[in-house]
N, C-alpha and C positions, 0 to 999 in steps of 0.2 A: 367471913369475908373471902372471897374467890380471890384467887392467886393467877395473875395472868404469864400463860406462856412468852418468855420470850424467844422470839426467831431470828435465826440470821441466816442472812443469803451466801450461799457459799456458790462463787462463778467459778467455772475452771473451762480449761479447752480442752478438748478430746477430741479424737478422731469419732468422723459420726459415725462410720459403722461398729465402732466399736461400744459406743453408748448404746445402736440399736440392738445389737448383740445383747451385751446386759439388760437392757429392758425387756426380752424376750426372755432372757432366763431368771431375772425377777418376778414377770409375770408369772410364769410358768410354776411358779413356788409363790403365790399368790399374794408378792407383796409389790408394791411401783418401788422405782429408784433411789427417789430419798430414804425410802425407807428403807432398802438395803446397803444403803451410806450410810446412814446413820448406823445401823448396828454394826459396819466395818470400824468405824470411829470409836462409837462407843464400844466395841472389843480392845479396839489400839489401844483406848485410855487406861482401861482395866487392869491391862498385861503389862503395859508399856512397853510394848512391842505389835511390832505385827501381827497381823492373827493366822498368818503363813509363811512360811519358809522360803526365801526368796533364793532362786540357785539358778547357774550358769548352764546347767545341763541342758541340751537340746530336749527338745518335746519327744521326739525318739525314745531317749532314753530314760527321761520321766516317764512315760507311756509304758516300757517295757517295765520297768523296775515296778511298776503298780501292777502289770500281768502278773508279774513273781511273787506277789503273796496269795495267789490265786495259783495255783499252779495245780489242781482240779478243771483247771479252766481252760488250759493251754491246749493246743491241737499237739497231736501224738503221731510219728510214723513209724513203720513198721521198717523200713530201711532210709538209710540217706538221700540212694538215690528217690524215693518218694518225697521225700522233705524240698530236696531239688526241683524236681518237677513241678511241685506245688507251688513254688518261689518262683518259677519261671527262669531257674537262672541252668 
């Protein structure tokens, strides 16, 4: 005897660029939307938490703090005033 799926409709509102956004990087990792909701969900349920770390920091300096384990990665000068230059400041 086959077990039928049940489904429920989940509505929410969102900013639509921000849906088109994710759907672009859903796709791009070859799954659609719901299904990359659903595995945020069923992660949340798993942990019982988030399945990220939710922080007040600007993007800035999230951005840099992720440079900083990479720091093979970072551009290098040979004086300040070069460092300067290159920053335009």
């Amino acid at each position: 005897m086959a077990t039928k799926k049940k489904e429920a409709r989940l509505n929410i509102r969102i900013d639509p660029e921000l849906k088109s956004a994710a759907q672009i990087v859903a796709n791009d990792m070859g799954i659609d939307l719901t299904t990359a909701v659903t595995m945020f969900m069923t992660k949340m349920v798993k942990d019982h938490a988030l399945p990220f770390t939710p922080t007040s920091l600007p993007v800035e300096t999230l951005q840099a703090l992720k440079e900083a384990k990479h720091p093979e990665l970072l551009k290098k000068y040979s004086t300040p005033d070069d460092m300067w230059r290159d920053l335009n400041v």
